[in-house]
DSSP file (Angstrom, degrees, kcal/mol; ACC not computed):
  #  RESIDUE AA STRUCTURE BP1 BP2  ACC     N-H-->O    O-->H-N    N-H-->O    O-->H-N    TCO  KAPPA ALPHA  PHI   PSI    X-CA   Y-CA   Z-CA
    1    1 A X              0   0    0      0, 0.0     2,-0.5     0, 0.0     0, 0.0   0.000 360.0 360.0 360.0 135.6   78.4   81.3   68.0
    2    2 A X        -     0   0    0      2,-0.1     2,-0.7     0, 0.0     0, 0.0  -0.985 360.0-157.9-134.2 119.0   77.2   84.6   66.6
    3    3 A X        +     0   0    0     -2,-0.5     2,-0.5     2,-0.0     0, 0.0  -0.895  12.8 178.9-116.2 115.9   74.3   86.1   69.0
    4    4 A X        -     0   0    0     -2,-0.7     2,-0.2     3,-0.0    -2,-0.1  -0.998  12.3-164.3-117.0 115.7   71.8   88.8   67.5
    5    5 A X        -     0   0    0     -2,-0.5     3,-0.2     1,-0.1    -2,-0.0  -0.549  18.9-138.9 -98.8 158.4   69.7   89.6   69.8
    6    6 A X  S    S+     0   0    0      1,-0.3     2,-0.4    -2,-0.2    -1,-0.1   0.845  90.2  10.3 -93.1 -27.7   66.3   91.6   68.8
    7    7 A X        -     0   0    0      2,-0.0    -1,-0.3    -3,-0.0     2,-0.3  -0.997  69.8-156.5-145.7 132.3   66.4   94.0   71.8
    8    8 A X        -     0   0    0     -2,-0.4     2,-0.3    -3,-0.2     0, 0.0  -0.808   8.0-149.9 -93.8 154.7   69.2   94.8   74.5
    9    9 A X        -     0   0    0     -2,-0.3     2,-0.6     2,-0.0    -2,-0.0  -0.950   5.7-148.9-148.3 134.4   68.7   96.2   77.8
   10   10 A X        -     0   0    0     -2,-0.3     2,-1.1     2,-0.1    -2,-0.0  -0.799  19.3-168.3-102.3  64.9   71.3   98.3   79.4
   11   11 A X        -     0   0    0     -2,-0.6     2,-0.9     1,-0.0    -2,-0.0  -0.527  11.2-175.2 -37.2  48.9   70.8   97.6   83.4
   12   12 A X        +     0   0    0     -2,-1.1     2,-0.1     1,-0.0    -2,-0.1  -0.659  14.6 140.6-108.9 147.3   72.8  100.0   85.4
   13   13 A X        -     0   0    0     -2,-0.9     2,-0.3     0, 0.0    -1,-0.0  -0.478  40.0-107.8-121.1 173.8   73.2  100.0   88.5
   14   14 A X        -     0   0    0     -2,-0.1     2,-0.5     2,-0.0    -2,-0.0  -0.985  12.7-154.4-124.2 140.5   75.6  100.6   91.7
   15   15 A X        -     0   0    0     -2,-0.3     2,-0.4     0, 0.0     0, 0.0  -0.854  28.7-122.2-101.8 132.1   77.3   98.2   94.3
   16   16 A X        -     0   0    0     -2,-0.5     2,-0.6     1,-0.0    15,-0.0  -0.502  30.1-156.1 -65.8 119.7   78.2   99.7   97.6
   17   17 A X        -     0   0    0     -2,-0.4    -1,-0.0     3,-0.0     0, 0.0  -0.836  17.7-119.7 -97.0 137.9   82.0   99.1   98.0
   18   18 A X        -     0   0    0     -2,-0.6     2,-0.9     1,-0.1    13,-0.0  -0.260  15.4-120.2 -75.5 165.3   83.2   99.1  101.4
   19   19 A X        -     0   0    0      5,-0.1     2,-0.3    34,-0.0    -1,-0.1  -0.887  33.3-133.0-107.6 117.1   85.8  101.6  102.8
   20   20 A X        +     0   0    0     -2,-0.9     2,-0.3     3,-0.0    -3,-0.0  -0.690  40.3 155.3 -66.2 129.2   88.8   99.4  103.9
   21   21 A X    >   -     0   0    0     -2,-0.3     3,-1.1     0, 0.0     2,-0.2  -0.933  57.9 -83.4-142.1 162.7   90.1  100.3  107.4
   22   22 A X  T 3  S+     0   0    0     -2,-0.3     0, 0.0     1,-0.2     0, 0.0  -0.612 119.8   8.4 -54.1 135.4   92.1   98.5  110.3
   23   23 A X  T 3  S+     0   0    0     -2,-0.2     3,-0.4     1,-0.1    -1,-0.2   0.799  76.5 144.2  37.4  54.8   88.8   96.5  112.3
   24   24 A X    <   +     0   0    0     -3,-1.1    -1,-0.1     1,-0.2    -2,-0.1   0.532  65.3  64.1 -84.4  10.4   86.3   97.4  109.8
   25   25 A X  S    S+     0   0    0     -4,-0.1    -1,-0.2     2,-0.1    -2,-0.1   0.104  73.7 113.8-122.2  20.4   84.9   93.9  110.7
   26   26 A X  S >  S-     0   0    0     -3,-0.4     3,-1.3     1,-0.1     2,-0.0  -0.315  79.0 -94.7 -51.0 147.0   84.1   94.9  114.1
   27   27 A X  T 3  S+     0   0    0      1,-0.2     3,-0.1    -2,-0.0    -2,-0.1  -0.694 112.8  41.9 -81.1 164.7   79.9   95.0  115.0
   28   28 A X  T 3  S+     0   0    0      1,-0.1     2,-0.5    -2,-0.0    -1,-0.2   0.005  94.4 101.9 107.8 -24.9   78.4   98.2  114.7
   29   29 A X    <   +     0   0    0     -3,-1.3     2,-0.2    -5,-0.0    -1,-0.1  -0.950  48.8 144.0-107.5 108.7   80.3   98.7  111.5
   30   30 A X        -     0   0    0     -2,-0.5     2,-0.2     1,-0.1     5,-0.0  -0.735  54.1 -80.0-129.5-175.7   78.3   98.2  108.3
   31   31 A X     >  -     0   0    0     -2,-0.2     4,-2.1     1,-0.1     3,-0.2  -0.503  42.0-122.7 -80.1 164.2   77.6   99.3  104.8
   32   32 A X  H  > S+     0   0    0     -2,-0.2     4,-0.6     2,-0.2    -1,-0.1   0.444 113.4  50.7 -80.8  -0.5   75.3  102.5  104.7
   33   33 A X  H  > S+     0   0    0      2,-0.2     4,-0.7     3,-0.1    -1,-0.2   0.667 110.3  47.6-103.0 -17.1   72.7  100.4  102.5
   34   34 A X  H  4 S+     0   0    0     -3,-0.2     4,-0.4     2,-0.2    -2,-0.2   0.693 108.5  52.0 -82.7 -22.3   72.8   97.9  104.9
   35   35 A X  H >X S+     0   0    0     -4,-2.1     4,-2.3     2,-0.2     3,-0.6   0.948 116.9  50.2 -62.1 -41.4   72.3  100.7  107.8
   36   36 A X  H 3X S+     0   0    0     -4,-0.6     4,-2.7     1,-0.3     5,-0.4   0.832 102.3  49.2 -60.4 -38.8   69.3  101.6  105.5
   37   37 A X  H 3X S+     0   0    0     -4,-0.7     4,-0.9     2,-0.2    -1,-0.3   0.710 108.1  56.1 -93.9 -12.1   67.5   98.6  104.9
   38   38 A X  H <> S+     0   0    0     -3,-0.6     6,-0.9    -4,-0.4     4,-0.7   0.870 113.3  48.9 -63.3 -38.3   67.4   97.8  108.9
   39   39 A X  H  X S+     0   0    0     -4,-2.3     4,-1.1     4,-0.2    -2,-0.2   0.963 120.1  33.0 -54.2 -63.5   65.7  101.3  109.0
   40   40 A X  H  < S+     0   0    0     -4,-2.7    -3,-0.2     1,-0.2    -1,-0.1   0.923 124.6  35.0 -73.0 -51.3   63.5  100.8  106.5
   41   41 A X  H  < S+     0   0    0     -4,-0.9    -1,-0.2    -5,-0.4    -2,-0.2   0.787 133.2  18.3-100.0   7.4   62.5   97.5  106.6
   42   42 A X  H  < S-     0   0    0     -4,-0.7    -2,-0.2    -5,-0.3    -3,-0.2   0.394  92.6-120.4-127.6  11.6   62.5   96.6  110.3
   43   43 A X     <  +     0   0    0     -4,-1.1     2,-0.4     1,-0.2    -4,-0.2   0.996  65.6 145.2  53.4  42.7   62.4  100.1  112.0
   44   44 A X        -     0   0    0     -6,-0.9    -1,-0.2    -9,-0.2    -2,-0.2  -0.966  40.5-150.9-107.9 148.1   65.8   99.2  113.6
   45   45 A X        -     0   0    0     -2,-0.4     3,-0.1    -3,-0.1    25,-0.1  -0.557   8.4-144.7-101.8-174.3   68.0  101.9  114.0
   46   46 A X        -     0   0    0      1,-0.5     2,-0.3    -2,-0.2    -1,-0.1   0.698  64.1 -13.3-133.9  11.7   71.2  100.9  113.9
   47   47 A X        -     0   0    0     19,-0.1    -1,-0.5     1,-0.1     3,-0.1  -0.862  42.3-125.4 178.2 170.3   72.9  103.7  116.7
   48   48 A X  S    S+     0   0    0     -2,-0.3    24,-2.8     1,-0.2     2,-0.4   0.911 109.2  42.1 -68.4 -44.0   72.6  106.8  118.6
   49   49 A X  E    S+a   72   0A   0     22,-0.2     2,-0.5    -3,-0.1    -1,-0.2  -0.906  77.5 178.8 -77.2  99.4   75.7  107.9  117.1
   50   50 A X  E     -a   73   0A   0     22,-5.6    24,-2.9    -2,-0.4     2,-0.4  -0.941  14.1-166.3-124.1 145.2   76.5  107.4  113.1
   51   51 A X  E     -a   74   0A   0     -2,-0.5     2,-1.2    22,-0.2    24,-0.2  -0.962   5.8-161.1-107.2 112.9   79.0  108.2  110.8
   52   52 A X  E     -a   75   0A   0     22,-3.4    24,-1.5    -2,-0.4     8,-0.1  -0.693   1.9-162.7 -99.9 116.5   78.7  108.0  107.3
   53   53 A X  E     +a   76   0A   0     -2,-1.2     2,-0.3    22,-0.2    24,-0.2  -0.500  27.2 167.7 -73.6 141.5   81.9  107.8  105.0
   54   54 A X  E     -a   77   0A   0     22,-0.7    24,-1.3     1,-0.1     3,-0.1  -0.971  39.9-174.5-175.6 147.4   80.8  108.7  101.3
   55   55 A X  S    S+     0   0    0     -2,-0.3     2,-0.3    22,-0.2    -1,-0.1   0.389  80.0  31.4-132.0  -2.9   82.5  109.5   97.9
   56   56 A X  S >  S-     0   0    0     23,-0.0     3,-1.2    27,-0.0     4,-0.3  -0.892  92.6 -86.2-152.1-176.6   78.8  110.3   96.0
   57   57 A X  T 3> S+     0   0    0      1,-0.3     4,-0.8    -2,-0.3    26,-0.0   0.793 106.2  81.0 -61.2 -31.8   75.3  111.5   96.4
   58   58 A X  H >> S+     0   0    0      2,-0.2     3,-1.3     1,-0.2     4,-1.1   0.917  83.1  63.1 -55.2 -27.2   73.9  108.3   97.4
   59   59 A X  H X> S+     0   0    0     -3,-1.2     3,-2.3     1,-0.3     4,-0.9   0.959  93.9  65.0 -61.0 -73.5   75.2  108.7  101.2
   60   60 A X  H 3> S+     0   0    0      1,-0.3     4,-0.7    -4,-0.3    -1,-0.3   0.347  95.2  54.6 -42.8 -13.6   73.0  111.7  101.6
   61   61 A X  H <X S+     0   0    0     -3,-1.3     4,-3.7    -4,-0.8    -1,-0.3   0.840 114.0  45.3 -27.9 -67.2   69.8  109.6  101.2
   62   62 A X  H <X S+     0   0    0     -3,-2.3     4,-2.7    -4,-1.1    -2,-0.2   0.934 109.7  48.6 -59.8 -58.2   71.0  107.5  104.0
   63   63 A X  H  X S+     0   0    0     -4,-0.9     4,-0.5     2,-0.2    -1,-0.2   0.877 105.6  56.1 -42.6 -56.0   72.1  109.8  106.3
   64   64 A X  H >X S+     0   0    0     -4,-0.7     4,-2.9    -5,-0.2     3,-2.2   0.988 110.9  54.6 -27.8 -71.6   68.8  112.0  106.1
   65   65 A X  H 3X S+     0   0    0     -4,-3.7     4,-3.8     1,-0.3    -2,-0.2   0.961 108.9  37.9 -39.7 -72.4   67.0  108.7  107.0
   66   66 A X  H 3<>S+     0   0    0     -4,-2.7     5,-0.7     2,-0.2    -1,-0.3   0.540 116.1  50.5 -69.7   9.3   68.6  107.7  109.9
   67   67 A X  H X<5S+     0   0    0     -3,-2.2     3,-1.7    -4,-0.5    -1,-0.2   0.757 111.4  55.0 -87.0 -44.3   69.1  111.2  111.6
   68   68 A X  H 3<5S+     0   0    0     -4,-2.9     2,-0.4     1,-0.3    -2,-0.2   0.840  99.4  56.8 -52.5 -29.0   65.4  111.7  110.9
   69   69 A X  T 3<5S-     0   0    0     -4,-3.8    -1,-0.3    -5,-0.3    -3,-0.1  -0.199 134.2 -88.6-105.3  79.7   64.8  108.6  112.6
   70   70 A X  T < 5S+     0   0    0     -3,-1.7    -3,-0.2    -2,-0.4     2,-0.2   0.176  84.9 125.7  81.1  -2.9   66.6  110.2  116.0
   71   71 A X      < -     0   0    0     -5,-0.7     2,-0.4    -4,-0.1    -1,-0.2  -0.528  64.9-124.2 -84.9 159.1   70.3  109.2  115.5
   72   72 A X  E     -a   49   0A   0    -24,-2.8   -22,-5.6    -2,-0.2     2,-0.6  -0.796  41.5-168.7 -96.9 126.3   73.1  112.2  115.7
   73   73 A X  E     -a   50   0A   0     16,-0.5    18,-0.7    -2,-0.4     2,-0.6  -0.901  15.8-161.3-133.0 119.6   74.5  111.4  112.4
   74   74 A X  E     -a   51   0A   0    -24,-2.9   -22,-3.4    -2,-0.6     2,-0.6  -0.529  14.4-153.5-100.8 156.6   78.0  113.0  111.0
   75   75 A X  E     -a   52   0A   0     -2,-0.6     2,-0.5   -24,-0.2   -22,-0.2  -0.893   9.9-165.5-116.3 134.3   78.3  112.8  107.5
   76   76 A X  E     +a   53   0A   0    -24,-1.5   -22,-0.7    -2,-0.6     2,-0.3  -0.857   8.6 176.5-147.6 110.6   81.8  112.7  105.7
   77   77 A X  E     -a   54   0A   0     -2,-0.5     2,-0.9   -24,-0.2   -22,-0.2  -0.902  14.1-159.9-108.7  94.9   82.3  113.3  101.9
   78   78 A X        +     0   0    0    -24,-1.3     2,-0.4    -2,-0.3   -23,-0.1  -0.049  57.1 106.2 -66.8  25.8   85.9  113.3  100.7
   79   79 A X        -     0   0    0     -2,-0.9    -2,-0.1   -25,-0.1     3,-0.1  -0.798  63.3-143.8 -99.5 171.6   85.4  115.0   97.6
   80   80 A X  S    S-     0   0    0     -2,-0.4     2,-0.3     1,-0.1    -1,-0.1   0.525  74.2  -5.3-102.9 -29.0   86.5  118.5   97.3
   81   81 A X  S    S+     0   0    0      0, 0.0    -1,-0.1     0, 0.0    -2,-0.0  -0.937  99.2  71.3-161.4 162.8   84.0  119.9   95.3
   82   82 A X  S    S+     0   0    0     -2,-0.3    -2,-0.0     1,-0.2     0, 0.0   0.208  73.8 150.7 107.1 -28.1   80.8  118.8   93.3
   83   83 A X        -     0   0    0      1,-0.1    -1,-0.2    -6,-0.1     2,-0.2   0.113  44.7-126.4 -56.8 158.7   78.6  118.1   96.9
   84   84 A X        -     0   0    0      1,-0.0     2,-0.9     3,-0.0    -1,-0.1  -0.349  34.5-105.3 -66.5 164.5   75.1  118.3   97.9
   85   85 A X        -     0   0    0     -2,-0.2    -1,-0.0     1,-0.0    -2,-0.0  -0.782  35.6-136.7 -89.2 108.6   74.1  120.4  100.8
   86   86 A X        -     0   0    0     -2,-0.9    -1,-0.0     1,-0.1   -11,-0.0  -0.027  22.3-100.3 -80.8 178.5   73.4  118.3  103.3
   87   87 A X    >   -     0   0    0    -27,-0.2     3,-1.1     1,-0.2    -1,-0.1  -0.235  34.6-102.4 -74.4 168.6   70.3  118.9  105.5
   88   88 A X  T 3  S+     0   0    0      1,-0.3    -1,-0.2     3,-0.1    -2,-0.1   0.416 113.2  69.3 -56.7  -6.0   70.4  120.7  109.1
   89   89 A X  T 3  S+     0   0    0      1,-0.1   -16,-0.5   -17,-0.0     2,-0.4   0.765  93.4  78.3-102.2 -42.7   70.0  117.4  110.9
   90   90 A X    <         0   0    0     -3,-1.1   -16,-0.1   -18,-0.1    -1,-0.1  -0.724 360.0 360.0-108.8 132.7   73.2  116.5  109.9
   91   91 A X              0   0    0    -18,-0.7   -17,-0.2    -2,-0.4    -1,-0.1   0.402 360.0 360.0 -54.0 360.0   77.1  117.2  110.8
């Protein structure tokens, strides 16, 4: 089969990978788009206390949210260089 297409379209996008640890399949423990999308669409928060683990920019989206809505939220980004500045709300 030889496929010529008239138009391509170049889709990219990102999948959250999870950060492997010992009893990461505990509750309480989720992905940071899945903390997001509880926020957003059911205005659950999803603790008083968060940590977000994060190796790019997208975490800082997430984090903002959910300290703005009232959680104490520490943020940890393992790269060395390159980061945003995150906002005053957050550790």
């Amino acid at each position: 089969w030889r496929v010529r297409p008239r138009r391509i379209v170049l889709a990219t996008g990102a999948i959250e990978r999870p950060l492997p640890f010992a009893n990461n399949d505990l509750p309480g423990i989720l992905s940071a788009d899945a903390a997001l999308a509880y926020l957003r669409r059911h205005a659950v928060l999803v603790g008083r206390r968060v940590v977000v683990a994060t190796n790019n920019d997208s975490a800082y989206e997430v984090a903002e949210a959910i300290a703005e809505a009232g959680a104490e939220v520490t943020l940890i980004d393992i790269r060395r260089d390159g980061m945003p500045a995150a906002p005053a709300t957050i550790r």
